[in-house]
N, C-alpha and C positions, 0 to 999 in steps of 0.2 A: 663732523661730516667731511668726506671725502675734499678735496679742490679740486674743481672743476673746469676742463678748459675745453677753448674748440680745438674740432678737428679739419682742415680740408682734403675735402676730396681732390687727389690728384692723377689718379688711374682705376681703373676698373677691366678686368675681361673675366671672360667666366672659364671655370675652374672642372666644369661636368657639367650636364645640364640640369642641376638644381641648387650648384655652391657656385658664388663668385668669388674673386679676389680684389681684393679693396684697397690701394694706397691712399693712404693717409698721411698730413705736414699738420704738425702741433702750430698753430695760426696765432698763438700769443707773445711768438719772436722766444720761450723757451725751447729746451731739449725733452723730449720724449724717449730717453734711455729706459732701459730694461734688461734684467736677467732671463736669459732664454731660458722657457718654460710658462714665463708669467703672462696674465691676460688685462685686457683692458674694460672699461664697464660704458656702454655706451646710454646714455639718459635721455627719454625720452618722452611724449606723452600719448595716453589713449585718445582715441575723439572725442571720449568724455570729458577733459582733460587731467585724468589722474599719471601719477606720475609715476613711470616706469623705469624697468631698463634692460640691460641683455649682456651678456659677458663675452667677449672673445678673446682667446688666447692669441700671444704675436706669432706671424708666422716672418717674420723677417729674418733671414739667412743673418747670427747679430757675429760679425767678424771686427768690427771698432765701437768701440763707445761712441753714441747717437748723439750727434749735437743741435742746437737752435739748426733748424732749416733741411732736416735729414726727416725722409719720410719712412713709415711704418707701415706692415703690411697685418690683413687679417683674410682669414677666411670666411662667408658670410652664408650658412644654409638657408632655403628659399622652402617656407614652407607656407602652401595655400591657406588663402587670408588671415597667413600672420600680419601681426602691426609691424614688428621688424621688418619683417618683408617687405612692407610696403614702404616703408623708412627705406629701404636700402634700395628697391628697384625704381624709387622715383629721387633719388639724387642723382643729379647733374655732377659733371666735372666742375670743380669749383664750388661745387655747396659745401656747406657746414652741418657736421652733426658736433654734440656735446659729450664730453667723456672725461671718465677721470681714472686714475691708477698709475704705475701697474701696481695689481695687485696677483698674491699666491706666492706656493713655494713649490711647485713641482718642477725644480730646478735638478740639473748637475750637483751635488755639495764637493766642494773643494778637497775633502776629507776622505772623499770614497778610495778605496784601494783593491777595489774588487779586478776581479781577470777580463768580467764579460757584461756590455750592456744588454740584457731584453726586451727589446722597444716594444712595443705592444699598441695598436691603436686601430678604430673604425672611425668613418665618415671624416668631419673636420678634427677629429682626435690627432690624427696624425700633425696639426700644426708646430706644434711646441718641437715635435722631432727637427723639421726643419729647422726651425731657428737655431737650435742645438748643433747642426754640424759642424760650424769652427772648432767648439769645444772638444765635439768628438773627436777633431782630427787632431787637435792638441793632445786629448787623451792618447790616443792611436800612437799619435809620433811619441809622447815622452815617458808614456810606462805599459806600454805594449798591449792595451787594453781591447778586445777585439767588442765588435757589436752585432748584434744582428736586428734586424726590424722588419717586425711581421704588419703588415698593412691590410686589412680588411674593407674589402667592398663587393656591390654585386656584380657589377661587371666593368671591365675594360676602362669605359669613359668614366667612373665612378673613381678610380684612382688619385686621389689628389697630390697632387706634385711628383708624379711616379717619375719625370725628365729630371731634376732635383735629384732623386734620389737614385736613380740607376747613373747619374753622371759621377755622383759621388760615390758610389761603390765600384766606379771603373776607373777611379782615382784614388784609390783605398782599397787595398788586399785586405784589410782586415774590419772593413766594412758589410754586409752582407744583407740583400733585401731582398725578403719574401712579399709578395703579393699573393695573397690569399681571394679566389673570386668567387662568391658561394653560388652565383645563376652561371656567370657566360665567361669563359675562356677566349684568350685569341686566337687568332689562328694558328701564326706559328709561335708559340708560349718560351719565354724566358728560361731555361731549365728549375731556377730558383720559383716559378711563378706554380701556385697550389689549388688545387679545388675545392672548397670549403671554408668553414670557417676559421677563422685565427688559431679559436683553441683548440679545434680539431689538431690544429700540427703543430704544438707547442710539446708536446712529447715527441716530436723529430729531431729537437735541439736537446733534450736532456739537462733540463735547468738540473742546474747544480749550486746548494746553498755554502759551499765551500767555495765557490769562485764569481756567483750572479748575483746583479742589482735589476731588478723588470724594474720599467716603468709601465703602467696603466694607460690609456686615455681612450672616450669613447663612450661607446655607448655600455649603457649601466648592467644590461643583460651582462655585455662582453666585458667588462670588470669584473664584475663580481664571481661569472664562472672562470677567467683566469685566474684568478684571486686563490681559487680554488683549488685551482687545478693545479699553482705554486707552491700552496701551501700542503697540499698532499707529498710533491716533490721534494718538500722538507726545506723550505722555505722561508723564513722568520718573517713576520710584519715587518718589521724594519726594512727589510729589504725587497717589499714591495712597494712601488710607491704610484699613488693611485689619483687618479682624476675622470669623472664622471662629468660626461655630457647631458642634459636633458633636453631636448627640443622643445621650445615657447610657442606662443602662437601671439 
């Protein structure tokens, strides 16, 4: 069985009107280090009291190794009368929840030598990308590796971290971020920002299995048809790499 530690809550604001952001200080006087991509497992119980629990991948921008007293950041979707939810919208600043990990691999591998990343993500999918940007720009700065990241939602306020990530592509030429909005446009729109869905415009970039590594993340519809839609592109498994959201209640 996993080891299990607590968590304190030490900030909160909300992220759209149905995802929060949630910092987090590992409260056992240990480090809470991680490989950007990986998630945490938050443990919990029903009112019956069976024992549960919920996964969240980190969204903390990870630029140094995390030590005792460095807090961590999650994304937390708000779904009517979930038990999470209710877990999550009635914690205080300073409360404790219980977690253990990180756990997964939908990470960077050190080994990759591709030309181009395909970030791919809806709803909280998009987290793990954040975390990932030091590395990106390491990539970026020391073997010219360009990326792009398509970001799916319905509209505008649904964007999560869209500040994050339009600050890093105006500090990074070879950065690039699509906001894909399948109901509501803004008014004056991004040139980069799209109407529809992800996979709708994933043929605008022209994935290329001689040069692209996609990653995945999100909702499962939107996996499995880019999945799809890579692998028509001529795309090998290996070189997609995938992570499925499910929403709990």
């Amino acid at each position: 069985m996993p080891v299990q530690f607590p968590l304190k809550l030490v900030d909160r604001r909300m992220l759209a009107p149905t995802v929060g952001h949630y910092q987090f200080l590992r409260d056992d006087g240990q480090p809470l280090d991680f490989q950007p991509g990986q998630f945490i497992q938050v443990h919990f119980e029903y009112a019956d009291g069976t024992a549960t629990k919920r996964s969240y991948s980190l969204a903390t921008i990870h630029n140094h190794a995390l030590g005792a007293g460095e807090a961590v950041d999650i994304a937390v979707s708000f779904v009517p009368g979930g038990a999470a939810t209710a877990l999550f919208e009635g914690l205080d600043i300073g409360g404790h929840v219980t977690a253990s990990g990180p756990f997964g691999r939908f990470c960077l591998q050190p080994g990759d030598h591709n030309a181009r990343y395909l970030l791919i993500a809806t709803g909280t999918g998009v987290t793990p990308y954040r975390s990932m940007l030091p590395l990106l720009a390491t990539a970026m700065a020391e073997r010219g590796v360009e990326v792009v990241l398509l970001q799916g939602a319905r509209t505008p306020t649904e964007l999560l971290y869209s500040d994050d990530f339009y600050a890093f592509a105006a500090a990074h030429p070879g950065f690039r971020y699509v906001p894909c909005l399948s109901r509501e446009l803004p008014e004056n729109p991004h040139p980069d920002v799209r109407h529809g869905y992800v996979q709708q415009h994933l043929a605008e970039f022209a994935p290329n299995p001689a040069t692209d590594i996609a990653y995945l993340c999100g909702n499962p519809d939107m996996v499995d048809a880019t999945f799809e839609a890579l692998k028509d592109a001529g795309l090998p498994t290996p070189q997609v790499r995938r992570e499925k959201y499910v929403s709990s209640t």
